[in-house]
N, C-alpha and C positions, 0 to 999 in steps of 0.2 A: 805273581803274588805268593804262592804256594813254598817258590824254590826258596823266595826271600825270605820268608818265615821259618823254615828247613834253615836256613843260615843265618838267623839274627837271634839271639834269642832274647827274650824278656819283650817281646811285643802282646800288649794285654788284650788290646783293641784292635778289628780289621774293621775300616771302612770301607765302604764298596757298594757301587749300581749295580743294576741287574743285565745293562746292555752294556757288556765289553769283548774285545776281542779275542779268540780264542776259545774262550771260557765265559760262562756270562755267571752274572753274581749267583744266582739262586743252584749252580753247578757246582759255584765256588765254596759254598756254606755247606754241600756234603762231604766235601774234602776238606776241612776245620780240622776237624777232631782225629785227623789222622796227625794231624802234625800235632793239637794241644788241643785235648778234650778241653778244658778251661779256658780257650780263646774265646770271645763274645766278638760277635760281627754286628755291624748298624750295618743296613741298605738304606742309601740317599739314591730316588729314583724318581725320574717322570713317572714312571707307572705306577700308579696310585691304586688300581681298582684291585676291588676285595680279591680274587684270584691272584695275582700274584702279591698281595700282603699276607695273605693264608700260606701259601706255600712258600715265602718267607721265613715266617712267622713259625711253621710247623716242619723247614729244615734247619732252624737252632738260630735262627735272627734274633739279637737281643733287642731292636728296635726295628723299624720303617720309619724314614723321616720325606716326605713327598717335595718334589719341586715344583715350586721354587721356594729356597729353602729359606725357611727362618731362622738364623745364625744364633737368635738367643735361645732357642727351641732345639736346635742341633747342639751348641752347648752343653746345656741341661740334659740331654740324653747322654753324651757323649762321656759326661763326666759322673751322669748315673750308671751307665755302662761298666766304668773303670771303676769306680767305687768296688761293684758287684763282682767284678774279677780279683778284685785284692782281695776281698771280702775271702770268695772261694778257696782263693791259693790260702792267706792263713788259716783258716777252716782246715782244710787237705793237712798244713806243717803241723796244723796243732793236732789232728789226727796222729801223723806220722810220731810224736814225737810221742802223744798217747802211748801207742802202739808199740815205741823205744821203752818205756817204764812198766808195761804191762808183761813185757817179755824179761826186761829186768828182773823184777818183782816173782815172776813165777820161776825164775833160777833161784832167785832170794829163798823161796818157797822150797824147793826141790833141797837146795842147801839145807836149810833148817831141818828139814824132817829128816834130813841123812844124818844129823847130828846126832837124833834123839836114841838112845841106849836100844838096841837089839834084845829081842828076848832072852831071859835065861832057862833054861831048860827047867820042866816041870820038874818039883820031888813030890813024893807021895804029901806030903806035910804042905804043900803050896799050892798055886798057880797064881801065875800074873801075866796080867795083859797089863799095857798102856794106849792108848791115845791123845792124840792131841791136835785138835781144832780154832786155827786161830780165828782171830773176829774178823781180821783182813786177810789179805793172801800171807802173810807173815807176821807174827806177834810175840808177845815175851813169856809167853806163858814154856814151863821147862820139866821135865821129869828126868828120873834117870834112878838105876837102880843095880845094885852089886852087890858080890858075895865079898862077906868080913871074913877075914884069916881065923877066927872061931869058928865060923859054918853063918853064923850069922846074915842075916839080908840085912845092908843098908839100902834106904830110899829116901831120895829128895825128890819135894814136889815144889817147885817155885811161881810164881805169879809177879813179873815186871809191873810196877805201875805206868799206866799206857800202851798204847795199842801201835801197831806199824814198826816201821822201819827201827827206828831209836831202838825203841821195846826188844827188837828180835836184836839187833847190833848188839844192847847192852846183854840180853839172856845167850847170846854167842860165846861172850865176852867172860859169865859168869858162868859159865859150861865147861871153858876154857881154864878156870883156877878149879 
């Protein structure tokens, strides 16, 4: 069972007794999660009694179904089983893909703040700091600040309407001219 799960992939569900060859099911259910932490296993077994539905149950059995089985009963487990493993796997992609825009977003971030104007050096007559804190990890809010060919300081302070992505795109944009 093991090898053939190592070589198939997209098997969501293993079914399996607890008296087999080799290997007997309740051996087989600690060895799951080396091939597919997200595998769910059902035991269909003569053995019924609480000891071995416990230790079933408490090495990652998604069900016990007792013989002699009832087919509408196996069923209904079988396909609440799969449910719960598709369930998990999108769960996990929709994590992963989280995890893809979170990481986007904080280069987005890392971008943005590289943009924003460097200090100018104190003169007796000044000093200036800037900051700037978006609402989300990136936004349109913009400063910037330079010497005029008189000696003069210019300074723009801008506010995008909206917040995110757009907002930080279009203050890139307006950075940019």
């Amino acid at each position: 069972a093991l090898d053939v799960l190592r070589r198939v992939p997209g098997i969501d569900l293993v079914l399996t007794d607890i008296n087999m060859p080799r290997m007997d099911g309740l051996a087989l259910l600690l060895r799951l999660p080396e091939v597919d932490p997200q595998l769910r296993a059902v035991i269909v077994s003569a053995y019924g009694d609480m000891a071995n539905i416990r230790t079933g149950m408490n090495r990652g059995a998604f069900d016990f179904v007792t013989k002699p089985v009832d087919f509408d009963d196996l069923t209904v487990t079988l396909n609440r089983a799969v449910e719960h493993v598709r369930a998990v796997r999108a769960a996990l992609q929709a994590r992963d893909a989280l995890l893809a825009v979170q990481e986007e977003l904080a280069i987005a971030q890392r971008m943005q703040l590289a943009i924003l104007p460097q200090p100018l050096p104190d003169a007796p007559s000044r000093e200036l700091r800037g900051f700037m804190q978006a609402a989300r990890e990136v936004g349109g809010d913009f400063y910037d600040f330079f010497q005029l060919p008189d000696g003069r300081l210019g300074l723009v302070i801008a506010d995008v309407s909206g917040k995110g992505v757009s907002a930080a795109l279009f203050m890139a944009v307006t950075r940019t001219l």
